[in-house]
N, C-alpha and C positions, 0 to 999 in steps of 0.2 A: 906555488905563488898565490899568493891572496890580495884581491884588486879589494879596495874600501868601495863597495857603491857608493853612490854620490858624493864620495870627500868622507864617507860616516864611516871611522874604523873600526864599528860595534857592529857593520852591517858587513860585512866582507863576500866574498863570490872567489872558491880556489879555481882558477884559471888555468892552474898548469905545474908541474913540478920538474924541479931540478933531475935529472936521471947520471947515475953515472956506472959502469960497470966493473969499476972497482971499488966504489963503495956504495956496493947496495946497501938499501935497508929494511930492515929486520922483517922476517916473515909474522906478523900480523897476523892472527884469523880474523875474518872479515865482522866488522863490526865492534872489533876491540882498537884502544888505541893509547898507542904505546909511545913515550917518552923518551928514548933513550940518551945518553949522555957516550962519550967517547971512552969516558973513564969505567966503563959498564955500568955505572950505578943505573936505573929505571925506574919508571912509575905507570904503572901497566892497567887500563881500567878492561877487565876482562867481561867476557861475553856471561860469566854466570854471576857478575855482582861485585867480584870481589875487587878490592883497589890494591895492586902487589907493587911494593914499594922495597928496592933492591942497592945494596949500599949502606953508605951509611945514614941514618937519619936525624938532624936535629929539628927540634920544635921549640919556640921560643914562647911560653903562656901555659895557663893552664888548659890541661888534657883532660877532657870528662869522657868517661866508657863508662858506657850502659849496655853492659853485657859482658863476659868470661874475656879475661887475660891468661891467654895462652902463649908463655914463653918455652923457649928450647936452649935457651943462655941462663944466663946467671944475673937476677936482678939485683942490682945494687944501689946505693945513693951513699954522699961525700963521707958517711961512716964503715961501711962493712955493704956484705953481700948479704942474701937472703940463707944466702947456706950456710954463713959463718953464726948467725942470730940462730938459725936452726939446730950447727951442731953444739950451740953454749946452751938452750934451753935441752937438747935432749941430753945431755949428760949433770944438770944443776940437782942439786940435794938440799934440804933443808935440815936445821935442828927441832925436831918437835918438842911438843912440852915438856916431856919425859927424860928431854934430853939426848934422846936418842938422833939418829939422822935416817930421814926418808929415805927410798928409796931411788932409783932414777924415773922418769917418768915413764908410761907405757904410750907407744908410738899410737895412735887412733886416726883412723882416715876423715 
């Protein structure tokens, strides 16, 4: 429970918390603090920096990252996936001058 000091709900003082023995909650390490929701989703700000955000997530605006996007899914938007663009450029040929047709591309990291 959080008392507002003098009327100011920007200033608050936790006085005491609700306890119950059948719904505990979550074991915490000390100095992290964690969000949880019933439905399991989370948003967990942990002791080494990181902000773990668990569920599903929407954002409404633009998202700027300055730094490496690391997914383990499938990025997509309202046309195709990134694997679907990836497997039509890795199999595309051209006609060259000659007339002839390229080859397929060589995969390069």
């Amino acid at each position: 429970m959080i008392l507002a000091q003098e009327g100011d709900a920007e200033q608050g003082v936790i006085v005491g918390r609700a306890f119950s023995l059948v719904d505990t909650p979550p074991a915490a390490a000390a100095g992290e603090l964690w969000l949880v929701h019933a439905s399991g989703s989370s948003v967990r700000l942990l002791n080494s920096g990181v902000i773990e955000m668990i569920g599903p997530v929407t954002i409404q605006g633009t998202v700027t990252v300055s730094g490496d996007v690391l997914v383990a899914g499938n990025v997509s938007d309202q046309h195709a996936t990134l694997a679907d663009l990836r497997s039509h450029y890795d199999t595309h040929m051209h006609v060259d001058s000659r007339g002839g047709v390229t080859s397929v591309p060589t995969q390069q990291d």
